[in-house]
Structures are given as C-alpha cells and as structure tokens.
DSSP file (Angstrom, degrees, kcal/mol; ACC not computed):
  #  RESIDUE AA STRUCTURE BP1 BP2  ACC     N-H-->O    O-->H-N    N-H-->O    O-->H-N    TCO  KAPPA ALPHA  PHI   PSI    X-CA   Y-CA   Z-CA
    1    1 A X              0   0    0      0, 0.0     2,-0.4     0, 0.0    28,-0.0   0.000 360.0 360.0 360.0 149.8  -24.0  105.4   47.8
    2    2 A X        -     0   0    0      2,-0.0     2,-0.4    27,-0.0     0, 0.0  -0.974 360.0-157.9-150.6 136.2  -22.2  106.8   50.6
    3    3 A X        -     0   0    0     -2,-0.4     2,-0.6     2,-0.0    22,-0.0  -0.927  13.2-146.3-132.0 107.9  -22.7  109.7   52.8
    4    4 A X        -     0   0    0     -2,-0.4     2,-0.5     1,-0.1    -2,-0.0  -0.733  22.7-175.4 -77.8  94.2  -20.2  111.5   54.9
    5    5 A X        -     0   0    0     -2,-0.6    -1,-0.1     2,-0.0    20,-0.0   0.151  18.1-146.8 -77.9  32.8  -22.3  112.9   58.4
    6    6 A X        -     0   0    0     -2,-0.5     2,-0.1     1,-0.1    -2,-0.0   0.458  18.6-176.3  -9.6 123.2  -20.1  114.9   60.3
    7    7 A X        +     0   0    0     14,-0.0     2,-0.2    15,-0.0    -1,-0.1  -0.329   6.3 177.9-127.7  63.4  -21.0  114.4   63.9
    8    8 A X        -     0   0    0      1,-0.2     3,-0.3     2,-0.1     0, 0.0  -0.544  12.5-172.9 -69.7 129.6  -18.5  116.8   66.2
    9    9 A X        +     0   0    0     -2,-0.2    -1,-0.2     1,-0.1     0, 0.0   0.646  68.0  84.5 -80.6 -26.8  -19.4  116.5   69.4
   10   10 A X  S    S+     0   0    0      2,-0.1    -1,-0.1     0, 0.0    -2,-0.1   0.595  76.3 109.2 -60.0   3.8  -16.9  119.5   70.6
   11   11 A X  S    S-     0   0    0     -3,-0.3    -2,-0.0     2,-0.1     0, 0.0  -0.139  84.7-128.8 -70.0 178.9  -19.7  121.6   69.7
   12   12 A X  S    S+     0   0    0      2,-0.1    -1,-0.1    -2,-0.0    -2,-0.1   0.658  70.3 120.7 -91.4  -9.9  -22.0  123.6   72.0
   13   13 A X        -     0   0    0      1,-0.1    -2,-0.1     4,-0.1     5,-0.1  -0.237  59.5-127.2 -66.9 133.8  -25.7  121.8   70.0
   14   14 A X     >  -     0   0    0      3,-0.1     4,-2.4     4,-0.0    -1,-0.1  -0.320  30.5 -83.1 -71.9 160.0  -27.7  120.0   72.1
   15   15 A X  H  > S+     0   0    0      2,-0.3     4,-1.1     3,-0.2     5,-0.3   0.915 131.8  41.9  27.0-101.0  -29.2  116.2   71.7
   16   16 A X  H >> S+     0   0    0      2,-0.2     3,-2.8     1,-0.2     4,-0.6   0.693 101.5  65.5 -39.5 -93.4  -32.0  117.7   69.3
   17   17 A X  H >> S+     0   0    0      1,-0.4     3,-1.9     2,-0.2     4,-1.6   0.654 106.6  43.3  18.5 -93.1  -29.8  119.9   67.6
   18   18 A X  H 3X S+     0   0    0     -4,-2.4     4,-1.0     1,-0.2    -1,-0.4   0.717 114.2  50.0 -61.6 -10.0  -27.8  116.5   66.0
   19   19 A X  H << S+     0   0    0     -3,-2.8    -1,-0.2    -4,-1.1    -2,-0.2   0.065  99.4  56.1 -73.1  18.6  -30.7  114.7   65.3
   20   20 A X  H <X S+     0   0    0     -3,-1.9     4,-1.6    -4,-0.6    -2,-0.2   0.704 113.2  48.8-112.3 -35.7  -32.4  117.0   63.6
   21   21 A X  H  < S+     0   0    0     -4,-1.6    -2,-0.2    -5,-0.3    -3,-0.1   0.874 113.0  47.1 -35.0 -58.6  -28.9  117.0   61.3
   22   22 A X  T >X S+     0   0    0     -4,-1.0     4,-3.0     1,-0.2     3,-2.7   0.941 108.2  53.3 -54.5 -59.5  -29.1  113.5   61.1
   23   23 A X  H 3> S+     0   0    0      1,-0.3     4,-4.2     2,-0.2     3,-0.2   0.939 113.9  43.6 -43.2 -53.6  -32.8  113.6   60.2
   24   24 A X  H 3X S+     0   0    0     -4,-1.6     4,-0.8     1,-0.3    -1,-0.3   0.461 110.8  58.4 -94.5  -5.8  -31.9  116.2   57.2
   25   25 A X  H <> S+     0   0    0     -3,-2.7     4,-1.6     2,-0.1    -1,-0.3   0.809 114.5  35.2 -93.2 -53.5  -28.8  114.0   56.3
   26   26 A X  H  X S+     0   0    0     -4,-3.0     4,-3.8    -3,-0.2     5,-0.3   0.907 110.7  59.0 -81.0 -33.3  -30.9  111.0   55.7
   27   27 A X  H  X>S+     0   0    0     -4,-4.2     4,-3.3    -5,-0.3     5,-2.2   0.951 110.9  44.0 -29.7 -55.8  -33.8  112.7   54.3
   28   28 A X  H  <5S+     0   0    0     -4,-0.8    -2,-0.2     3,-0.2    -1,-0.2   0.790 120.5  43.1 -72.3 -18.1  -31.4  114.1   51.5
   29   29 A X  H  <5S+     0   0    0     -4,-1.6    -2,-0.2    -3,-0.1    -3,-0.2   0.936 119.7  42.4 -77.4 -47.9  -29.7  110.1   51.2
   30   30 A X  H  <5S-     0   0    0     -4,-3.8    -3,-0.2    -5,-0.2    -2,-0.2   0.832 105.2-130.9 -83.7 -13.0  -33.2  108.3   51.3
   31   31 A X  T  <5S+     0   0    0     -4,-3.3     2,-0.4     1,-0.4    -3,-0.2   0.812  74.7 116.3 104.1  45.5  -35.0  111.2   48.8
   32   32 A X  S   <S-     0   0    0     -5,-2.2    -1,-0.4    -6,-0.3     2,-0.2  -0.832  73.6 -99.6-138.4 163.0  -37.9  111.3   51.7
   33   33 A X    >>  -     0   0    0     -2,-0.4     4,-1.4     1,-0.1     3,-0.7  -0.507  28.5-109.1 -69.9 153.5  -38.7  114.3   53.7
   34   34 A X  H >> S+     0   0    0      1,-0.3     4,-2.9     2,-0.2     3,-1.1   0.953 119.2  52.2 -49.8 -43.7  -37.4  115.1   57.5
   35   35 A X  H 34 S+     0   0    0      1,-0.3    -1,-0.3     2,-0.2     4,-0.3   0.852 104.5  52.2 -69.0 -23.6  -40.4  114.7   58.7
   36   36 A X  H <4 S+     0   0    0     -3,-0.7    -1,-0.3     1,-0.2     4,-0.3   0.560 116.5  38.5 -66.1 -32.3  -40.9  111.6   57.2
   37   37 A X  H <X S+     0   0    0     -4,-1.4     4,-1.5    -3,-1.1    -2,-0.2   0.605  93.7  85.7-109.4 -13.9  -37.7  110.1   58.5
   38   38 A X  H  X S+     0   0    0     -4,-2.9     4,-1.1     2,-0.2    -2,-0.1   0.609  92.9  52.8 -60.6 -10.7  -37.8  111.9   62.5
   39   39 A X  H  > S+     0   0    0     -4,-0.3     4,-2.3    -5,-0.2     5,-0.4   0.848 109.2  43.5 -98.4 -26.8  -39.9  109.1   63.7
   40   40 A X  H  > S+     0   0    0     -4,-0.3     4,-2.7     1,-0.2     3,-0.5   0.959 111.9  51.4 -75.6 -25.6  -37.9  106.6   62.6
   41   41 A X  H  X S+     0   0    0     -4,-1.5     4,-1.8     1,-0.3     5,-0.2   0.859 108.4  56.5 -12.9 -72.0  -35.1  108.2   63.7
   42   42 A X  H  X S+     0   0    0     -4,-1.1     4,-1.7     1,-0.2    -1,-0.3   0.794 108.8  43.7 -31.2 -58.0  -36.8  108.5   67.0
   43   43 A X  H  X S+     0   0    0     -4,-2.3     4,-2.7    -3,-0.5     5,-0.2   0.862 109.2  57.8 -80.5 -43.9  -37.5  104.9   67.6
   44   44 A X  H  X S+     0   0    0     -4,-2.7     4,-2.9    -5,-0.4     3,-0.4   0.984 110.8  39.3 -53.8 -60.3  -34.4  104.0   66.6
   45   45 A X  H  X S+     0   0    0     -4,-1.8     4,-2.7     2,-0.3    -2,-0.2   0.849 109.8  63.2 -31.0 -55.4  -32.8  106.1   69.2
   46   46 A X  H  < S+     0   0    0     -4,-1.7    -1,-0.3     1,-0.2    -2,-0.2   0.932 105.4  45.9 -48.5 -48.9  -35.3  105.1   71.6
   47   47 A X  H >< S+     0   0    0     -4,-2.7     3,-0.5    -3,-0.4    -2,-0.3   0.720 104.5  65.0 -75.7 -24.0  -34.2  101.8   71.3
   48   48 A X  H 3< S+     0   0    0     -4,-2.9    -1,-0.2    -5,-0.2    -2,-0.2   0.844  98.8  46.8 -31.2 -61.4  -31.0  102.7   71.6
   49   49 A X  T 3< S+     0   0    0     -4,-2.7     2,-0.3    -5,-0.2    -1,-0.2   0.275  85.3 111.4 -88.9  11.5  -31.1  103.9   74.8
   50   50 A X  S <  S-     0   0    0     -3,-0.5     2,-0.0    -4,-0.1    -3,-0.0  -0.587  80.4-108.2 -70.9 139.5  -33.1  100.7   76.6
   51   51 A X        -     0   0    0     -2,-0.3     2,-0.5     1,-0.1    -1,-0.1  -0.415  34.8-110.4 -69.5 155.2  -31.0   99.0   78.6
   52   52 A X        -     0   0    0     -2,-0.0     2,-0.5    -3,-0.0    -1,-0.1  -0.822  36.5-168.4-108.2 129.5  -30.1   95.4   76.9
   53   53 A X        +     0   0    0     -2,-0.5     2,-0.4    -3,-0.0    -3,-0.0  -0.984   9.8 173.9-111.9 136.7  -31.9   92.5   79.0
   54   54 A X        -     0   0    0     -2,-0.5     3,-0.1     3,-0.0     5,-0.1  -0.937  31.1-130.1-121.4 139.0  -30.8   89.1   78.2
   55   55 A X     >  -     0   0    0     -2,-0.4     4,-0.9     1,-0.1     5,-0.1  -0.455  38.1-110.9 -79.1-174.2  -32.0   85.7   80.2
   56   56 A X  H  > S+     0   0    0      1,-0.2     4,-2.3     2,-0.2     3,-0.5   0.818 125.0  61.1 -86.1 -26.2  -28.4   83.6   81.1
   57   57 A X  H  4 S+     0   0    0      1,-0.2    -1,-0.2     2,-0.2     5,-0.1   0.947 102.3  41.0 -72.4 -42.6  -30.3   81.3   78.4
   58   58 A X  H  > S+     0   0    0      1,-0.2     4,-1.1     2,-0.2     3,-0.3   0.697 119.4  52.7 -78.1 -28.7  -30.3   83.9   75.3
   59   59 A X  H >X S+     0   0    0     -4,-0.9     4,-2.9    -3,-0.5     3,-0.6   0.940 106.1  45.4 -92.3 -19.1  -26.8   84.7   76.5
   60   60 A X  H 3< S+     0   0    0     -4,-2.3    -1,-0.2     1,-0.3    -2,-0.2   0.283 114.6  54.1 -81.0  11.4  -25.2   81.1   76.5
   61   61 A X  H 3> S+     0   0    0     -3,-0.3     4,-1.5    -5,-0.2    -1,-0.3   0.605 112.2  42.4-108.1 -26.1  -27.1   80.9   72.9
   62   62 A X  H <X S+     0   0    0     -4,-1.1     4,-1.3    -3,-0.6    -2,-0.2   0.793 113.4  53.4 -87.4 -31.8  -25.1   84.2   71.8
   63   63 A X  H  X S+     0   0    0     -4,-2.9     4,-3.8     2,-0.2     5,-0.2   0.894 112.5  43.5 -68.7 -63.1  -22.0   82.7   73.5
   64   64 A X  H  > S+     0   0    0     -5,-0.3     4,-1.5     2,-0.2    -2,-0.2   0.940 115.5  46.3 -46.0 -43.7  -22.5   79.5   71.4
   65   65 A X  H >< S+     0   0    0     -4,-1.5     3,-1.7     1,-0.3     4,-0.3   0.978 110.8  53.3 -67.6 -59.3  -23.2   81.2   68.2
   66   66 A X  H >X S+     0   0    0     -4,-1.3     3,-1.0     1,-0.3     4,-0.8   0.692 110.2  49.0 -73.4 -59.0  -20.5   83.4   68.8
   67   67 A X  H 3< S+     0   0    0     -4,-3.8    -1,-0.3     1,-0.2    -2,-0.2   0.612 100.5  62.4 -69.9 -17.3  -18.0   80.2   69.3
   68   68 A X  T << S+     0   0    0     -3,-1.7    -2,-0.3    -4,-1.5    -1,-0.2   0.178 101.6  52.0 -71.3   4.8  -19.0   78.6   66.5
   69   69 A X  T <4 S+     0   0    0     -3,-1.0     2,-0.8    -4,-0.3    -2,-0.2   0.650  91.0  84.2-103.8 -24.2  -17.6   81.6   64.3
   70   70 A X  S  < S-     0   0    0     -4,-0.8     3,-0.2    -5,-0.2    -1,-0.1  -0.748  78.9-145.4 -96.5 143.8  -14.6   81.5   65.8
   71   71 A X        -     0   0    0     -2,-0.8    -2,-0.1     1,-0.2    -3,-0.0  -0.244  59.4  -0.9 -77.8 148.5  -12.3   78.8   64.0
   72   72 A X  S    S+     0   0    0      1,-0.1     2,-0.4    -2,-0.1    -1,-0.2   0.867  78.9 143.6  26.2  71.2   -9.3   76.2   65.5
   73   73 A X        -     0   0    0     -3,-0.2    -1,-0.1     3,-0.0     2,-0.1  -0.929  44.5-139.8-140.6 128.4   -9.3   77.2   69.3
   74   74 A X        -     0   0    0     -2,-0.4     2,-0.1     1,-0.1     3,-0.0  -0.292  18.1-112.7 -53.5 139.6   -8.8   74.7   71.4
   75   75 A X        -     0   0    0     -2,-0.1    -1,-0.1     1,-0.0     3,-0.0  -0.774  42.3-106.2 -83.6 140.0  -11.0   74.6   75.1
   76   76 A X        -     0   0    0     -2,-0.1     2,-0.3     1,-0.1    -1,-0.0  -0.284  38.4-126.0 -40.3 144.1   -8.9   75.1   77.9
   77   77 A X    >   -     0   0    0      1,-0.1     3,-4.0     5,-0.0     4,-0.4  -0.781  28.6 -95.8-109.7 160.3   -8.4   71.8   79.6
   78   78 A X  T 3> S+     0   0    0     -2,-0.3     4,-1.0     1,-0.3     3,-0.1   0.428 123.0  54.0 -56.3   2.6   -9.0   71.4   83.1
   79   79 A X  T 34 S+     0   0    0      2,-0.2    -1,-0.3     1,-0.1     6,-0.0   0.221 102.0  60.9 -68.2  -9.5   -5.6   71.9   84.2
   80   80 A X  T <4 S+     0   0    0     -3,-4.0    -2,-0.2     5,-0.0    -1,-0.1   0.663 117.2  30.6 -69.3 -29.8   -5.4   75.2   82.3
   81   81 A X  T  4 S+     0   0    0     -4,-0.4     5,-0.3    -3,-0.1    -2,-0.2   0.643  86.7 127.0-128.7 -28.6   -8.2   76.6   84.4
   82   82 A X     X  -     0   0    0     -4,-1.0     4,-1.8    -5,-0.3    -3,-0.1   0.162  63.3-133.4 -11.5 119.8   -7.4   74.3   87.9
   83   83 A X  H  > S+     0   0    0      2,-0.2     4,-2.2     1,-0.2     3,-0.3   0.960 102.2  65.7 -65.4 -37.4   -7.2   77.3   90.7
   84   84 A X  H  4 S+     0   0    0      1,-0.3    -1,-0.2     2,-0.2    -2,-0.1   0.887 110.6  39.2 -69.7 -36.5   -3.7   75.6   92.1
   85   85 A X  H  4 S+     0   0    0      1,-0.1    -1,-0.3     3,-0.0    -2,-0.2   0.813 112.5  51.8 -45.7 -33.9   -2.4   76.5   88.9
   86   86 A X  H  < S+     0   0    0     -4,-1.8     2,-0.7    -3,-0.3    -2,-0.2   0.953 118.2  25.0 -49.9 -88.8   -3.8   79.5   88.4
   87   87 A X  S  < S-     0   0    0     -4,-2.2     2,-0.3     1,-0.0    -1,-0.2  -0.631  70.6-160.4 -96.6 135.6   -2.8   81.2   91.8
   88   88 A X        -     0   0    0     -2,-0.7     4,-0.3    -3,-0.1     5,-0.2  -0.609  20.8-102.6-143.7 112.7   -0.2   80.3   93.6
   89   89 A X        -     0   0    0     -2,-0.3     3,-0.1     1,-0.1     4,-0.0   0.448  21.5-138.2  -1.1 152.2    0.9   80.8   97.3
   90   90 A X  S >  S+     0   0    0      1,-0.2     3,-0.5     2,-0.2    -1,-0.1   0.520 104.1  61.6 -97.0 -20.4    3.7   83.6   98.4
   91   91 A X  T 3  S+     0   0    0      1,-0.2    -1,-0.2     2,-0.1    -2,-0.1   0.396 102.1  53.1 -89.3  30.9    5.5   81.3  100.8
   92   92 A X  T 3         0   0    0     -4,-0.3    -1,-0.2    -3,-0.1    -2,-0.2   0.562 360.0 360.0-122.7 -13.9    6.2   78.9   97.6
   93   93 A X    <         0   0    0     -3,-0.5    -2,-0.1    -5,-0.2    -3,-0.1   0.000 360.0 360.0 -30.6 360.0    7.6   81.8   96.0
C-alpha cells in the first residue's frame, strides 16, 4: 500500500500543525487511532533531532562495511595520494 502525505512547507503551520497531519495520515494507513500513533511519532522525531555521536571506532566499522559494498575500486596507491604530487610549487609552474 502506498500513501501520498503532502508535506508543503510554503505554508504558514507550525511544527505541531504537520505532525499532527502526519499522525492522522498514518493513523488512517496503519487502521490505529491518532492517539495511538502520536507517541510513536514523537519518539521517532525525538530521535531524530539527537545529534548523531559515533566513536572513530563505530565510524571506521561503517567506513569498512560501507567499502565492502562498493565493488572493483582500486586503493589509491601511495603515489596517488604523495603530497609532492598532489600540490605542486608556483615557481615550477
């Protein structure tokens, strides 16, 4: 099933005002009442708007996973990534 929300923001409705939409959009998709769906709604949202904290370890795991989806790329070798290639001086110009 699939469910068209309209969400125009060029309106004047406040922050409540679309989630209270939302609520009454999924109420009628999931067959549940608003009220029944405004807390999850809530929490979701809530979690939404936490800032994402990661350790360098959780991101160099995300990084891996992340390189292991993508297929046939080569690593740069160190002479791709060598700063004297990289930049090079104006008076050599």
């Amino acid at each position: 099933m699939t469910a068209h929300v309209p969400f125009d923001n060029s309106d004047s409705r406040t922050d409540q005002e679309h989630l209270e939409e939302i609520a009454q959009a999924l109420a009628k998709i999931t067959k549940r009442s608003a009220e029944q769906v405004r807390p999850y709604l809530h929490d979701l949202v809530t979690q939404l708007r936490k800032p994402l904290e990661l350790s360098s370890e959780q991101i160099d795991k995300d990084l891996e996973e992340i390189a292991d989806v993508i297929p046939n790329i080569s690593p740069l070798s160190n002479a791709d990534i060598d700063r004297d290639t990289i930049y090079t001086r104006e008076d050599e110009w």
